[in-house]
C-alpha positions in Angstrom: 53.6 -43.7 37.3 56.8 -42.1 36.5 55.3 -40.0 33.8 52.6 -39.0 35.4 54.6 -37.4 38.2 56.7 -35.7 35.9 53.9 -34.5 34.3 53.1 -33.1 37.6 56.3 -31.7 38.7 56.1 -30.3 35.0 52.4 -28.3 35.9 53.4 -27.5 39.2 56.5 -25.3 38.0 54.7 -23.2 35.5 52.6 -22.0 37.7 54.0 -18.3 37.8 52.7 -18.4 34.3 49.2 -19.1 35.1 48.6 -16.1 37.9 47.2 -13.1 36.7 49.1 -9.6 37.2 46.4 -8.3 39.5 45.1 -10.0 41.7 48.2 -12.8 41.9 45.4 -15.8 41.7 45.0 -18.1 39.1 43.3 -16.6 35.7 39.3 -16.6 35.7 38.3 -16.1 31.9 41.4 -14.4 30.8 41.5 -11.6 28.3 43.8 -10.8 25.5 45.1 -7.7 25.7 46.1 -5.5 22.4 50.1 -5.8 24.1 49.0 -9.8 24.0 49.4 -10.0 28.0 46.5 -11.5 29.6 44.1 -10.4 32.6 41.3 -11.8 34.4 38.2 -10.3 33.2 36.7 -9.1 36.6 40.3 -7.5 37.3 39.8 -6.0 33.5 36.8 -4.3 35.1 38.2 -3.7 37.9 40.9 -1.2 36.5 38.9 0.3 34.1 36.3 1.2 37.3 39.7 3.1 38.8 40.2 4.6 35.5 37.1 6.3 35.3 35.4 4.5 32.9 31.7 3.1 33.0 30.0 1.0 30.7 33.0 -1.0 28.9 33.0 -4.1 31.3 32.7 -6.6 28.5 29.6 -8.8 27.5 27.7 -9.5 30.9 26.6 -13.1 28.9 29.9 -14.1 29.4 29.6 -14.6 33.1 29.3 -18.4 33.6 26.4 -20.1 35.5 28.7 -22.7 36.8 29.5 -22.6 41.0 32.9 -21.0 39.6 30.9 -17.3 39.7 29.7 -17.4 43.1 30.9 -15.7 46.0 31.2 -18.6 47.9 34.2 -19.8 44.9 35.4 -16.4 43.6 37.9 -14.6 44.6 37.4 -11.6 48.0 38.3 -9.0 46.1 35.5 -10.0 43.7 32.6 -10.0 46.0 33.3 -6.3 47.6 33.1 -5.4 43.8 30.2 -3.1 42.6 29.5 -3.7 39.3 27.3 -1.7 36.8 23.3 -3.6 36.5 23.4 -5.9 33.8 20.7 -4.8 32.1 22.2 -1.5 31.7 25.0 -2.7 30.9 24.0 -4.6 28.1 22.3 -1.4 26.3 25.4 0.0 27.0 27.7 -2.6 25.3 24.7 -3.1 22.6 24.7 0.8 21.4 28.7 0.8 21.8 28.5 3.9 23.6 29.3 4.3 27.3 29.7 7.0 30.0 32.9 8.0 30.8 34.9 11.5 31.6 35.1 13.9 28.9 32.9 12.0 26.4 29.8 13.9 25.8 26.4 12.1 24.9 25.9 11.4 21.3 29.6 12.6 20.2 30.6 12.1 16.7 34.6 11.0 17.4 34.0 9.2 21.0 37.0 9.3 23.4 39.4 5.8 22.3 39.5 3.7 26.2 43.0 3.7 27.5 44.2 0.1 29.5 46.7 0.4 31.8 48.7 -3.2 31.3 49.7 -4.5 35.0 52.6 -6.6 32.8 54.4 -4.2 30.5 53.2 -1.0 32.6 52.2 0.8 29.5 48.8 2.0 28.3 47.4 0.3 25.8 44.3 1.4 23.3 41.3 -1.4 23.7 38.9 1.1 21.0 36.0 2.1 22.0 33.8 -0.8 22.6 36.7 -1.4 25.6 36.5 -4.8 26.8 33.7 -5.9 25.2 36.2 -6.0 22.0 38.6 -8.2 23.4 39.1 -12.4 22.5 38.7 -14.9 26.0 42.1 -16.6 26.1 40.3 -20.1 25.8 43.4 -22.0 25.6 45.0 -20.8 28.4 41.8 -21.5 30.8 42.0 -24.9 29.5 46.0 -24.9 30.8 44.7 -23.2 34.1 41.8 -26.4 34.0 44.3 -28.8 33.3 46.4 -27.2 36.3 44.1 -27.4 38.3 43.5 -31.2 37.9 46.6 -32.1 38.3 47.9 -30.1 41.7 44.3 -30.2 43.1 44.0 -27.0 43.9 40.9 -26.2 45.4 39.3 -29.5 46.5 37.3 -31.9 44.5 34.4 -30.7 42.5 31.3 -31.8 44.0 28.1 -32.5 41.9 25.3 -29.2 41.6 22.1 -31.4 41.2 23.1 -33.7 44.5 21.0 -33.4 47.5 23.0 -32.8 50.6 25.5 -33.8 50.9 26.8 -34.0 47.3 28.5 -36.1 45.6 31.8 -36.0 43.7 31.2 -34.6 40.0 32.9 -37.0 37.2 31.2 -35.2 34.6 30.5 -31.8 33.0 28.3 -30.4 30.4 28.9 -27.0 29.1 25.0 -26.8 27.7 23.6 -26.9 31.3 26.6 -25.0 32.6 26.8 -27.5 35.5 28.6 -30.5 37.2 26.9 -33.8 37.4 28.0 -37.0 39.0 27.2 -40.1 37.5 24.0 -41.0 38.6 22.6 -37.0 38.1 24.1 -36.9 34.4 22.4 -39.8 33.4 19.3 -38.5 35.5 19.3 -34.7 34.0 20.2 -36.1 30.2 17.6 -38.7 29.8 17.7 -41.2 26.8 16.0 -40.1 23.7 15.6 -36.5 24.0 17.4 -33.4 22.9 19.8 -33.3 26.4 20.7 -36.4 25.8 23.0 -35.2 22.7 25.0 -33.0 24.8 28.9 -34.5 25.1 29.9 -34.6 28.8 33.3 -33.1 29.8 35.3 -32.9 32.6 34.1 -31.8 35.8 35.0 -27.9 36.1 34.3 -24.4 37.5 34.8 -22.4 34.6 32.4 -23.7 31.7 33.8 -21.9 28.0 32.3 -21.7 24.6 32.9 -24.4 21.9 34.9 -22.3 20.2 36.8 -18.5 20.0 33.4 -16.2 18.6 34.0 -12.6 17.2 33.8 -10.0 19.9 32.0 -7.7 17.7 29.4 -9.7 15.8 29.3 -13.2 17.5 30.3 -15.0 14.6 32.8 -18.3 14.9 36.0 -16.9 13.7 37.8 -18.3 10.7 40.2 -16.4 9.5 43.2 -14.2 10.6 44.5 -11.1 9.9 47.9 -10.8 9.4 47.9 -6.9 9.3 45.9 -6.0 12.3 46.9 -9.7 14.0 43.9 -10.4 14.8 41.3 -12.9 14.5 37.9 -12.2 12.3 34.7 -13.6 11.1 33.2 -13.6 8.3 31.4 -10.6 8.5 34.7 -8.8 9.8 36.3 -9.7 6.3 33.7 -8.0 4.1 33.6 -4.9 6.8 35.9 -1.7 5.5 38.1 -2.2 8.9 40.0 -4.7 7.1 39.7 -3.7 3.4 43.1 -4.5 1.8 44.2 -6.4 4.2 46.1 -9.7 4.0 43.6 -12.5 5.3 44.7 -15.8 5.6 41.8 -18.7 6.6 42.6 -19.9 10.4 44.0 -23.2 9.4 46.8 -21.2 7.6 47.7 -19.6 10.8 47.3 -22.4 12.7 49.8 -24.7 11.0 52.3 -21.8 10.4 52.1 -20.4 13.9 52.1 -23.9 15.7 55.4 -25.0 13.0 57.0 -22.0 14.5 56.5 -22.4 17.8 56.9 -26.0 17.8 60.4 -25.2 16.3 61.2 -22.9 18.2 60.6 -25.4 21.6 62.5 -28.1 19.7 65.2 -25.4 19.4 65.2 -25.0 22.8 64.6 -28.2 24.2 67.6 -29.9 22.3 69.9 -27.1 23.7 69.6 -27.7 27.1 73.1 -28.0 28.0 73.4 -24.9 26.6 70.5 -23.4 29.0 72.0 -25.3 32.1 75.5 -23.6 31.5 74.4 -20.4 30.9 71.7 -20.7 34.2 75.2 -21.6 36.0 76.7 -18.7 34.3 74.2 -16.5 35.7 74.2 -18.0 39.4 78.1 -16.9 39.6 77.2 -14.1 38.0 74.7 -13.6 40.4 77.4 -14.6 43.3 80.3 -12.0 42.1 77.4 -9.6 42.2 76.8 -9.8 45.7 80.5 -9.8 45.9 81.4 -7.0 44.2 78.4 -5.3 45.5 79.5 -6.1 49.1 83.1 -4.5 47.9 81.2 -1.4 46.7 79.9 -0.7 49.8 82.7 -1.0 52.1 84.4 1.1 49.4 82.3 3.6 49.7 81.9 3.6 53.6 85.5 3.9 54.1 85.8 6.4 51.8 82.7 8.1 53.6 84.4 7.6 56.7 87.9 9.1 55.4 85.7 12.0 54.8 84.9 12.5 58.2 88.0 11.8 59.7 89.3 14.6 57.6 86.4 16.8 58.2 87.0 15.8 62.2 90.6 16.8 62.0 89.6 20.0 60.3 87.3 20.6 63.1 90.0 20.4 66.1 92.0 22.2 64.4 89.6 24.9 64.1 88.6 25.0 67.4 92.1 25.2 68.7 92.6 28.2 66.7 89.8 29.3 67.9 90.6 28.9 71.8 94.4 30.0 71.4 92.9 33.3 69.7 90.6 33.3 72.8 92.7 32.9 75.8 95.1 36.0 73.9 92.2 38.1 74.2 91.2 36.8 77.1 95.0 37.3 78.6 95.1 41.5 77.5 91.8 41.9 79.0 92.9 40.8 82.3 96.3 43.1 82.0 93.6 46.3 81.0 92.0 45.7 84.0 94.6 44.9 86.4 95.8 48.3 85.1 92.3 50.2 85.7 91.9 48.7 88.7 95.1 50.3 89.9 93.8 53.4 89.1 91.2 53.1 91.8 92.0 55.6 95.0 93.9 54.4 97.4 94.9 51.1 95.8 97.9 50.7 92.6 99.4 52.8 90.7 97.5 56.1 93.0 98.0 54.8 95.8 102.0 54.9 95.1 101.4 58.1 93.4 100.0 59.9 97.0 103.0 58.6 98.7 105.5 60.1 96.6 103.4 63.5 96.8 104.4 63.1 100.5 107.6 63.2 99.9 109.2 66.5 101.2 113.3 65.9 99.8 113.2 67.6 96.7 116.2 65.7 95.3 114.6 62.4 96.1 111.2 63.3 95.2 112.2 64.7 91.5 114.2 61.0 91.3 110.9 59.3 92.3 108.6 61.8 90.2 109.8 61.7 87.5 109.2 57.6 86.3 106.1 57.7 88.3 104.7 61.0 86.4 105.5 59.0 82.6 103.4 56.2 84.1 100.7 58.5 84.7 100.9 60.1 82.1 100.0 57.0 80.4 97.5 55.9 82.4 95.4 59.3 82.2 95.8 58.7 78.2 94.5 55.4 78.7 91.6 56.9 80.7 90.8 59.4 78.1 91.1 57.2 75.3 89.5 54.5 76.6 88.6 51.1 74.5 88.9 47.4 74.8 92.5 46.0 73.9 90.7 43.4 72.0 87.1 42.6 70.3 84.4 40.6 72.0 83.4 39.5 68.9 84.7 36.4 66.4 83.7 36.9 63.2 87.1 36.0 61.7 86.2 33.0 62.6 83.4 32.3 60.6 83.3 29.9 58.2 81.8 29.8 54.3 80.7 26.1 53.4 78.3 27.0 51.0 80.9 25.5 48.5 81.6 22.7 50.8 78.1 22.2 51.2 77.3 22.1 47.4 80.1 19.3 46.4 78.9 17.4 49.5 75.5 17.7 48.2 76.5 16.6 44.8 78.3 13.5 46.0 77.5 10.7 43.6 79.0 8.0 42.0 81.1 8.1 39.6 79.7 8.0 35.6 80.7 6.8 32.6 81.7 9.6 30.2 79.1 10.8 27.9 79.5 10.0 24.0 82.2 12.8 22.6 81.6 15.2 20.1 83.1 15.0 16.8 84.4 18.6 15.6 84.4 18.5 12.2 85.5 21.8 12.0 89.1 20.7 13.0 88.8 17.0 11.7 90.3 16.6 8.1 92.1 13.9 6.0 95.3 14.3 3.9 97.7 12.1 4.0 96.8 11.6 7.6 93.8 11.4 9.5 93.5 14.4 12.1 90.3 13.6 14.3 89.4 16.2 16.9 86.5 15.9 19.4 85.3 17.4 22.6 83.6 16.1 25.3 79.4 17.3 26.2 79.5 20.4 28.8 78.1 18.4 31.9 79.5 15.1 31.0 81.9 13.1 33.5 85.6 13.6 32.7 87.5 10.6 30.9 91.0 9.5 31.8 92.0 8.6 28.5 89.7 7.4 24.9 90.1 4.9 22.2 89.9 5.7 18.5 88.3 3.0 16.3 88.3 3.5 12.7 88.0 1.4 9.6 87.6 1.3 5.7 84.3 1.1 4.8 85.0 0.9 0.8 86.4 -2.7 1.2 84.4 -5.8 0.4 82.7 -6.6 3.6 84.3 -10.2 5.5 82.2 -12.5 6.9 81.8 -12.1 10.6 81.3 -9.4 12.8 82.7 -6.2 11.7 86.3 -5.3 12.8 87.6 -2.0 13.6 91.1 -1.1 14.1 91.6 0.2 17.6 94.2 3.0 19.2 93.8 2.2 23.1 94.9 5.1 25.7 94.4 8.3 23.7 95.6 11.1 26.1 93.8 14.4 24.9 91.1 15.1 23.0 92.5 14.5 19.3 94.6 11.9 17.3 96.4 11.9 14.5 96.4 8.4 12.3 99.3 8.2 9.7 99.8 6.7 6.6 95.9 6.0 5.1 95.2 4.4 1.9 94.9 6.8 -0.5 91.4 7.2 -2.9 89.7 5.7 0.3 86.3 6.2 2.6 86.8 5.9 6.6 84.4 5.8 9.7 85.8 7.0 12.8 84.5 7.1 16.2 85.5 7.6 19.9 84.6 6.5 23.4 86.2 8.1 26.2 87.4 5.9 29.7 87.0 6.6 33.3 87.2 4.2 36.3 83.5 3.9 35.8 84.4 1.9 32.7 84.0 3.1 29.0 81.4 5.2 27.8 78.9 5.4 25.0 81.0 6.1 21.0 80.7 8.7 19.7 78.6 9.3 16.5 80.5 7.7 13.5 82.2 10.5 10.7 83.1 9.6 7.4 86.2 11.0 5.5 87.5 11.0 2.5 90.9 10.6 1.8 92.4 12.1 -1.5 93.5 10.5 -4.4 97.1 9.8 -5.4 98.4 12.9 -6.7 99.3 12.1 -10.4 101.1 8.9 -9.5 101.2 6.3 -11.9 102.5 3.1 -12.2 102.8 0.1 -14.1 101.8 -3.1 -13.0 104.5 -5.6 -13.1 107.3 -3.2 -13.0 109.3 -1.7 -10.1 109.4 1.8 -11.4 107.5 5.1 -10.7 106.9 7.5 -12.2 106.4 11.0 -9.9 104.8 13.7 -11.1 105.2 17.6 -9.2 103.8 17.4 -6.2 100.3 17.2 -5.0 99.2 20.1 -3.1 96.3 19.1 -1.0 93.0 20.6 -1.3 90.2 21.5 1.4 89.0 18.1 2.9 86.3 16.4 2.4 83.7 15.3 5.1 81.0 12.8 4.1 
């Protein structure tokens, strides 16, 4: 009992692998795909429809008998399908021609059928019989029947042959296509004639062929190609399609295939603990990611909001420039005309004015005239000459944002620097190493790099390969001292941000020169120098 229910527990959770892309339900005669995903066939048809193409639906005698393909049991998006007439259909799939756009009647290089693969997203080529080329993914309707006994998903299967109201089927029979309850089996396969030959099977929707046939000439396969990685017949072997090709009999493939696999689950089963530890490893990975992600974005929105703070700040203090420089115009308006209005008769500065004129002392008028006349005299200027003391207008005040604007726009986060270019025109090797590099024009700056570099004329260690590092590299060059002499390095850089590191750049080879004349003798402590070596142009490899 205990086995059985964790055989079900094990059914139940593979079920995400038993739904088909499309149409989410579980797979009705699946299809292979070139890409080796699978699809339902009527979804198959389905896309191709959207895509235009007419005619490449795949063999219409595929379509069981069984209650499986009616409307009553198929799926809703099935039955508001319109499918091409079968009959038609078959000449179509017979002459291996079809009607599709751009392919013109009787054309000697046919347009090649494009499938648009719900799995990987890519297109993939299915030839020009389309569909009708593919293999049914037998085994895996066999999984999706064996799934299906085991959750119960859909009810029992009731007997075809019953009168109402049926019984349970307990047997199938994939010659009559059909479900049969005890008493109708042994009614419908009588003893002593041909029916009674046919094996029963399990009671099912879906009846498949005894075996996997050939696509293209309804043969049995029975062997496999491992070039095109496909399986063939007979008569595919002898064809020119596969002329040269390696062809290995089916069993072959079978036994090699299945040892892999099997190996390959062992592999994994018997590493378990190493599955659960790194499942764990990716649940706190998954945790710090909400974590940090949560960070992030109060990072960012404080940052966002420091932005407008400042931008707020920059605002009232704008505005108060703007009023002070409003009221002072505002202020000398009001003095120009509280000064014009007292030039009005009878009021001001005139009417002063008349009663000095009335004035008959002489002595007292001239010490009265005289102030009053400069005043006046200004005021009749002023009259003349008259303008505003100050413009109506504020276009001082204007502002230009376009900048602004353009780094606001341009607001992102912050990237990795881009891989650095090596100037070899600058980057030689003497008795040093000078490396020079640069980054790409539009490529994020870098705080600092690191320079990696490493013989490469050494007998390799076991391992991975080891570079010597030179961490925090201010600048964009570095100078490495004392190399072996005679000998072959790669060098490479990556520049540093607070985005993290970026991509190396690519690696350069150089050559360091050989010993100038030294020689020595093994054993011995002395040296003999010759002149000096003066160093040639360097060489880059």
């Amino acid at each position: 009992m205990a086995a059985k229910r964790g055989t079900k527990t094990s059914m139940k959770n593979m079920e995400k692998e038993l739904l088909c892309p499309v149409c989410q339900e579980m797979y009705k005669q699946p299809l292979v795909l070139p890409c080796t995903h699978n699809v339902c066939q009527a979804c198959a048809r389905e896309l191709l429809g959207q895509q235009g193409y007419i005619g490449h639906g795949g063999d219409p005698s595929s379509e069981p008998t069984s209650p499986a393909s009616t409307p009553s049991t198929r799926s809703p998006r099935l039955s508001r399908r319109t499918l091409p007439k079968p009959d038609r259909l078959d000449r179509l799939l017979k002459s291996g021609f079809g009607t599709y756009p751009g392919r013109k009647r009787g054309a000697l290089h046919p347009q090649v059928i494009m499938f648009p693969c719900p799995a990987c997203q890519g297109d993939v080529e299915l030839g020009e019989r389309g569909l009708a080329g593919l293999f049914r993914n037998l085994t895996l309707e066999r999984v999706v029947e064996r799934y299906r006994q085991s959750v119960s998903v859909g009810g029992a299967i009731l007997c075809q042959l019953c009168k109402p109201p049926p019984l349970e089927a307990t047997k199938g029979c994939t010659e009559c296509r059909a479900t049969f309850c005890n008493e109708c089996f042994k009614l419908f396969h009588p003893w002593g004639t041909q029916k009674a030959q046919h094996e029963p099977t399990l009671p099912t929707l879906s009846f498949r062929p005894k075996g996997l046939m050939c696509p293209d000439h309804k043969e049995e396969v029975t062997h496999y190609c491992k070039t095109c990685q496909r399986l063939v017949c007979q008569l595919c072997r002898v064809r020119r399609t596969h002329s040269g090709h390696k062809i290995t009999p089916v069993l072959s493939a079978y036994q090699a295939l299945k040892e892999k696999l099997a190996k390959s689950l062992t592999y994994i089963l018997g590493n378990q603990d190493t599955v659960q530890t790194q499942i764990c490893e990716l649940e706190e990975t998954i945790r710090h990611t909400e974590v940090a992600g949560q960070q992030a974005k109060e990072e960012v929105s404080q940052l966002v909001l420091g932005l407008g703070a400042v931008l707020e700040e920059k605002r009232a203090s704008l505005l108060q420039a703007i009023e002070e420089c409003q009221q002072e115009r505002l202020a000398r308006l009001s003095t120009q005309i509280q000064e014009h209005r007292s030039l009005l008769d009878g009021s001001g500065l005139v009417g002063y004015a008349q009663e000095v004129l009335k004035e008959t002392d002489q002595p007292c008028f001239v010490q009265a005239a005289k102030q009053l006349h400069s005043r006046i005299a200004r005021a009749t200027e002023a009259l003349q000459t008259f303008r505003p003391v100050a413009s109506s207008n504020f276009r001082h005040c204007q502002l230009d944002v376009g900048r602004e604007m353009k780094l606001l726009t341009e607001l992102n986060f912050l990237r990795v620097p881009e891989a650095p270019v090596i100037d070899t025109q600058r980057t030689f090797a003497y008795d040093q190493i000078f490396l020079c590099w640069r980054l790409p024009p539009h490529s994020p700056p870098a705080w600092h790099y690191t320079v990696e570099f490493r013989r490469t004329d050494v007998p390799a260690q076991p391992g991975p390969t080891r570079w010597q590092r030179r961490e925090e590299v201010r600048g964009t060059s570095a100078l490495l001292e004392n190399p072996d002499i005679g000998s072959v390095y790669v060098l490479r850089v990556r520049g540093c941000n607070k985005a993290g590191y970026g991509e190396y750049s690519e690696d350069v080879h150089l050559h360091t020169p050989p010993a100038p004349g030294t020689t020595r003798t093994v054993g011995m402590t002395a040296v003999l120098r010759m002149p000096p070596w003066r160093p040639r142009r360097p060489l880059l490899s």
